[in-house]
C-alpha positions in Angstrom: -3.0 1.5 -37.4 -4.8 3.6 -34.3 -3.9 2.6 -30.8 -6.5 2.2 -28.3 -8.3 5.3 -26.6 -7.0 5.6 -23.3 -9.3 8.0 -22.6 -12.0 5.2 -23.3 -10.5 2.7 -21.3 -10.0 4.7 -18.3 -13.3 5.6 -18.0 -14.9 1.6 -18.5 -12.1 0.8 -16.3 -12.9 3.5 -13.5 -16.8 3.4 -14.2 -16.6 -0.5 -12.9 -14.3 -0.2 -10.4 -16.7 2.4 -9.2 -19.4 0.2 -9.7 -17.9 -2.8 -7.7 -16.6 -0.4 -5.0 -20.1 1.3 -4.5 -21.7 -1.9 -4.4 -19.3 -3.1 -1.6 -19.5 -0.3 0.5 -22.7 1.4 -0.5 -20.0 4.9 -0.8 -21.7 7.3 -3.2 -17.8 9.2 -4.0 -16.2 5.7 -5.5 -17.7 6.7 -8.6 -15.1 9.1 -8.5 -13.4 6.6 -10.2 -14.9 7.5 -13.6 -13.3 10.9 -13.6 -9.6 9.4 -12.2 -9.5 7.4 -15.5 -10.6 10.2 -17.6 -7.8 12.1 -15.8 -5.2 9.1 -16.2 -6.3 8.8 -20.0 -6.2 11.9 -21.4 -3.2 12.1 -19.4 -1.5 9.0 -21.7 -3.3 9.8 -25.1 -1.6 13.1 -25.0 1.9 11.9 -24.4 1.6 9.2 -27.0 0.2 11.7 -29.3 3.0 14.0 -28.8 5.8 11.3 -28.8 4.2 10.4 -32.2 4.4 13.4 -34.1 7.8 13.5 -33.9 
């Protein structure tokens, strides 16, 4: 069985707080965001891939 994309889920997850952020503040850098979770996910899916092919 596959395990979730972090890489996916950081960017939804960064693209909407992005989204909520701008829209609160009306700051064009929140989207930012988008590229933190991209960051933050590839970040995990390569340690889980390399714990896994022990």
């Amino acid at each position: 069985m596959k395990g979730i994309s972090y890489v996916a889920l950081g960017i939804i997850v960064g693209g909407a707080a992005g989204v909520l952020m701008f829209a609160l503040t009306g700051q064009m850098w929140w989207f930012g965001l988008v590229g933190v979770g991209l960051i933050l996910g590839a970040g995990i899916d390569n340690a889980r891939r390399r714990g896994a092919g022990d």
